[in-house]
KEKE-3310 file (N, C-alpha, C; in steps of 0.2 Angstrom, whole numbers, plus 5000, padded with zeros to 4 digits):
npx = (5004:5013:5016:5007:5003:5009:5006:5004:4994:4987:4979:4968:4962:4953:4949:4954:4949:4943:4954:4958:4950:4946:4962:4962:4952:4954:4966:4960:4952:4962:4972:4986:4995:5005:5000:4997:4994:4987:4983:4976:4972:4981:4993:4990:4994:5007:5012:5010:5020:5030:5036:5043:5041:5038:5050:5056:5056:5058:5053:5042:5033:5026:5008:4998:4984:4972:4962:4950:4945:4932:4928:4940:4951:4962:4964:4953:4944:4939:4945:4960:4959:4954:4968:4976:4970:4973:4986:5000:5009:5001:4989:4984:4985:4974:4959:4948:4934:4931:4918:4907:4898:4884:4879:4870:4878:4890:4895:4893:4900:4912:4914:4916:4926:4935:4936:4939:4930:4916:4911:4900:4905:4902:4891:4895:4907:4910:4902:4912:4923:4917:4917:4929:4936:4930:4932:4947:4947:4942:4951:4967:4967:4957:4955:4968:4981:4989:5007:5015)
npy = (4994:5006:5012:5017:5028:5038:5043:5056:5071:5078:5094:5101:5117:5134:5143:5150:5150:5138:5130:5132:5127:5114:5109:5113:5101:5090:5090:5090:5077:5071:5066:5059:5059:5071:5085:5093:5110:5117:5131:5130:5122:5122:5127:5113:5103:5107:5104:5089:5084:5088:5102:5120:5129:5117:5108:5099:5087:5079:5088:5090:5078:5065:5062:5052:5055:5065:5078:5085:5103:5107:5118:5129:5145:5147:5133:5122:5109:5099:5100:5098:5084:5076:5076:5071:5057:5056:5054:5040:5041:5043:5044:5031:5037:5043:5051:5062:5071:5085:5096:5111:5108:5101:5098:5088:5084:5088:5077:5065:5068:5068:5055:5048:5053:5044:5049:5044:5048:5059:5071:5082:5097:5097:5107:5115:5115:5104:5095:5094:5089:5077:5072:5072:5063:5051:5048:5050:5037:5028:5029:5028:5018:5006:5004:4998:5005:5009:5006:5021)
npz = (5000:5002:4991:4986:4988:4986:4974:4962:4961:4949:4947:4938:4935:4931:4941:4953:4967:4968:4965:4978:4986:4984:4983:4999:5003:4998:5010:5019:5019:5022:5014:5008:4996:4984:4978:4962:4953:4938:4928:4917:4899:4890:4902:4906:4898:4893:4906:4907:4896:4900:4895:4896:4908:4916:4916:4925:4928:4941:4950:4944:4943:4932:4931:4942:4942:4934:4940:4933:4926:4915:4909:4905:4902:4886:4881:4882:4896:4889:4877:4881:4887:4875:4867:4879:4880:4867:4865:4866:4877:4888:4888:4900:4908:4922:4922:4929:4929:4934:4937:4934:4928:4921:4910:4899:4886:4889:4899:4890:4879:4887:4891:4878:4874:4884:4897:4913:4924:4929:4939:4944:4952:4970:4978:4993:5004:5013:5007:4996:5002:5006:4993:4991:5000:4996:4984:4984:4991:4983:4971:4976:4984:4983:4967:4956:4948:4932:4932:4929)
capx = (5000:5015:5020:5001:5001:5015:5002:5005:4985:4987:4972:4969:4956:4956:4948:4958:4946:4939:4959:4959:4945:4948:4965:4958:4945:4960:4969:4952:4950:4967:4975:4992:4996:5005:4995:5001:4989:4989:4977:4972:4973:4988:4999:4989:4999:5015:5015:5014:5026:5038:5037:5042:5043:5038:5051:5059:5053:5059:5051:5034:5034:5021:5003:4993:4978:4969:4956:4950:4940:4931:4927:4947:4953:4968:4963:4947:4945:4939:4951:4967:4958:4957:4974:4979:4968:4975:4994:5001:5013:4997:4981:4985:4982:4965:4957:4941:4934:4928:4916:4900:4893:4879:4876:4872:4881:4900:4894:4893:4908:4918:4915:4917:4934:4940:4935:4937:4925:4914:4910:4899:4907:4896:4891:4896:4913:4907:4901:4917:4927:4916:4917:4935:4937:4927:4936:4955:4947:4943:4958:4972:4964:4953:4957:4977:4982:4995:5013:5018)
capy = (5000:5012:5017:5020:5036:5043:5046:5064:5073:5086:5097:5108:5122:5140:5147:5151:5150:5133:5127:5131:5124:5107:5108:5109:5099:5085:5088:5088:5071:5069:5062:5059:5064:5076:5088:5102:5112:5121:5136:5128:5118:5123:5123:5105:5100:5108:5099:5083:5083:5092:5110:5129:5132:5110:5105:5098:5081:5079:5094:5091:5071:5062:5061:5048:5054:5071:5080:5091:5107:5108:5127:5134:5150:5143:5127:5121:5103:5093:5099:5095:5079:5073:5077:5063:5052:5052:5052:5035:5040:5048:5039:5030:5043:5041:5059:5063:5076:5088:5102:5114:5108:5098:5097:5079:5085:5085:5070:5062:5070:5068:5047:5045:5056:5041:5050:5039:5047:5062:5074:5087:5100:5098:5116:5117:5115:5099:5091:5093:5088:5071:5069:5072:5057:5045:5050:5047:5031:5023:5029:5027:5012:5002:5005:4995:5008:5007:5013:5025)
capz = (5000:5003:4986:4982:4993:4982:4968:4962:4958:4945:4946:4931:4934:4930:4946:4959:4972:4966:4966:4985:4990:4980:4989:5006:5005:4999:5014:5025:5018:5024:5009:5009:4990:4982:4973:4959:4950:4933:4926:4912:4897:4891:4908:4909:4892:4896:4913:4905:4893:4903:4893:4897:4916:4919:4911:4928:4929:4949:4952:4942:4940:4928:4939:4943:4943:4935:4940:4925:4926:4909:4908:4906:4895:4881:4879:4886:4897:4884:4870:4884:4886:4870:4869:4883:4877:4860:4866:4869:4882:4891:4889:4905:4918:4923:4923:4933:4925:4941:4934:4937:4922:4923:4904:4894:4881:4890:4900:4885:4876:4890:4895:4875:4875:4886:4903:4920:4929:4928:4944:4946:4959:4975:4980:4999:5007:5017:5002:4992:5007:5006:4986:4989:5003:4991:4976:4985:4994:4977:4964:4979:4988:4981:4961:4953:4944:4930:4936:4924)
cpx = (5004:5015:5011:5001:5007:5012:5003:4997:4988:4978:4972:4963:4958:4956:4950:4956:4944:4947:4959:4955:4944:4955:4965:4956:4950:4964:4965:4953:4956:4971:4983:4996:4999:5003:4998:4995:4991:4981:4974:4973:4978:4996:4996:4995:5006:5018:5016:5019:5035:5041:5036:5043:5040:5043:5056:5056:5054:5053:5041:5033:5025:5016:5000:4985:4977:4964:4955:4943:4938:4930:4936:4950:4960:4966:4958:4950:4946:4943:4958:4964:4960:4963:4978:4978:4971:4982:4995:5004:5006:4990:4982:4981:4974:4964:4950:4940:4928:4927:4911:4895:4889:4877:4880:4878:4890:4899:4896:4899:4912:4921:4917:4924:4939:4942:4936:4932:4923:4910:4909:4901:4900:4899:4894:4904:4914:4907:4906:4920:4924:4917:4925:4938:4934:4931:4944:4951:4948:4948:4964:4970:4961:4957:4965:4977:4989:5000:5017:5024)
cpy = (5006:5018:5018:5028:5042:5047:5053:5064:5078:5089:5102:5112:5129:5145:5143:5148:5141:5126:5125:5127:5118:5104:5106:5103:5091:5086:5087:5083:5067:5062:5065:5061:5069:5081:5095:5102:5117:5125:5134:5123:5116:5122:5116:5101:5100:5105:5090:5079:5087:5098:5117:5126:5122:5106:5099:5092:5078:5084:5092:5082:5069:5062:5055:5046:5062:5072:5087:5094:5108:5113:5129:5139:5144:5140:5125:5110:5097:5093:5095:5088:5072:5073:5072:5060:5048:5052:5044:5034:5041:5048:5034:5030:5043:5048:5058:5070:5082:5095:5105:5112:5102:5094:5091:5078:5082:5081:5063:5061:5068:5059:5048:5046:5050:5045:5047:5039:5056:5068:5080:5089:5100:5108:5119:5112:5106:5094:5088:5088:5077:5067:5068:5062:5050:5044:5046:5039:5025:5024:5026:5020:5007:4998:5001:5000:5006:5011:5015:5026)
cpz = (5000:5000:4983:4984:4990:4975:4968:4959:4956:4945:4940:4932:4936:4936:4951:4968:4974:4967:4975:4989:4989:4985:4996:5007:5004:5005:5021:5027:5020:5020:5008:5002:4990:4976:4969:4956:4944:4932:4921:4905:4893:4893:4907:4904:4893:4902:4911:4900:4893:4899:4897:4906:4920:4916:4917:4932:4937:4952:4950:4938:4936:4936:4939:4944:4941:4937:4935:4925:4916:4905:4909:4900:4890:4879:4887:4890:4892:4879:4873:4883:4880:4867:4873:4880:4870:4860:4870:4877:4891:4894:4894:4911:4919:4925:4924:4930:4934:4941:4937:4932:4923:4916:4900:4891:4884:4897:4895:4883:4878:4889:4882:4872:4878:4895:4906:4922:4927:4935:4943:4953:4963:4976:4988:5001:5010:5011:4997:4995:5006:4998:4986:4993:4998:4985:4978:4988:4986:4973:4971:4984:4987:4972:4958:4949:4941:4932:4929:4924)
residu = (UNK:UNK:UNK:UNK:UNK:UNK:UNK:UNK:UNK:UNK:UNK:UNK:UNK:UNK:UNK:UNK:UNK:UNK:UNK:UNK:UNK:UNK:UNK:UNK:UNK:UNK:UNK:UNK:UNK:UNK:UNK:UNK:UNK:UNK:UNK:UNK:UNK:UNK:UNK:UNK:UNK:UNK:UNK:UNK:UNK:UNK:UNK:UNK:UNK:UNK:UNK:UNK:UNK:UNK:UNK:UNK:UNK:UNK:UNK:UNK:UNK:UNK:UNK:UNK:UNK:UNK:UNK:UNK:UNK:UNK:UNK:UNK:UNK:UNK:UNK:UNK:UNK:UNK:UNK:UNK:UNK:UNK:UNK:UNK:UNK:UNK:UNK:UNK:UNK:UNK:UNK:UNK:UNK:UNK:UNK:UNK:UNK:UNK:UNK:UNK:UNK:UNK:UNK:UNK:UNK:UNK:UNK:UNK:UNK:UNK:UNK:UNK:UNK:UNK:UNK:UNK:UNK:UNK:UNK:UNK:UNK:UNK:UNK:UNK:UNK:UNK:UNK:UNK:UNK:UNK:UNK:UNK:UNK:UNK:UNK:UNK:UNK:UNK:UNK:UNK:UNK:UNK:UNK:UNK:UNK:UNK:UNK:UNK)
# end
């Protein structure tokens, strides 16, 4: 079980506030992970192939798991997405896609892009804090993931 808890979470989403409190609610949930964060779809890209200012592969190691805001300026979730998905080194990473969006449509999009898992943000602090503890119990616990 030890080296599961080594898993890095990259989280991609554009607001700030929505970073902090995702954050939080990951350390709430008292998840042992190291968690980096990018603004958008863009930084998500350049983090995983070690570009521009990630270029420091100790420093910003491959992840084990994203969580992907779908709403981000540059390059949107779904575009980075299918972007993983269609890179071999990269379709791996299992990405939860963890939005406000509610609609069929990038429901749909997202699971046929090759999605993991799909999560609308709960709306209260509490509630996150419980989707986050559920969320690390299955991917880090439950879940064999491949080691990249």
């Amino acid at each position: 079980m030890s080296d599961k808890k080594s898993i890095i979470i990259l989280i991609a989403d554009d607001d700030a506030e929505d970073r902090m409190l995702v954050g939080d609610a990951l350390e709430e949930s008292r998840l042992k992970n190291n968690v980096h964060f990018v603004e958008n779809g863009e930084e998500l890209m350049d983090y995983l192939h070690h570009r521009g200012k990630f270029n420091d592969k100790t420093k910003y190691p491959t992840p084990g798991l994203i969580l992907l805001d779908l709403n981000m300026p540059k390059k949107d979730g779904r575009e980075a997405l299918k972007e993983i998905k269609e890179d071999e080194h990269l379709r791996l990473i299992p990405v939860v896609v963890l939005t406000t969006s509610k609609a069929e449509e990038d429901i749909l999009r997202t699971y046929n892009l090759g999605v993991s898992s799909f999560i609308t943000k709960p709306v209260t602090f509490a509630s996150l804090v419980d989707v986050m503890k559920t969320l690390s119990k299955y991917w880090f616990e439950i879940v064999e993931l491949p080691k990249l």
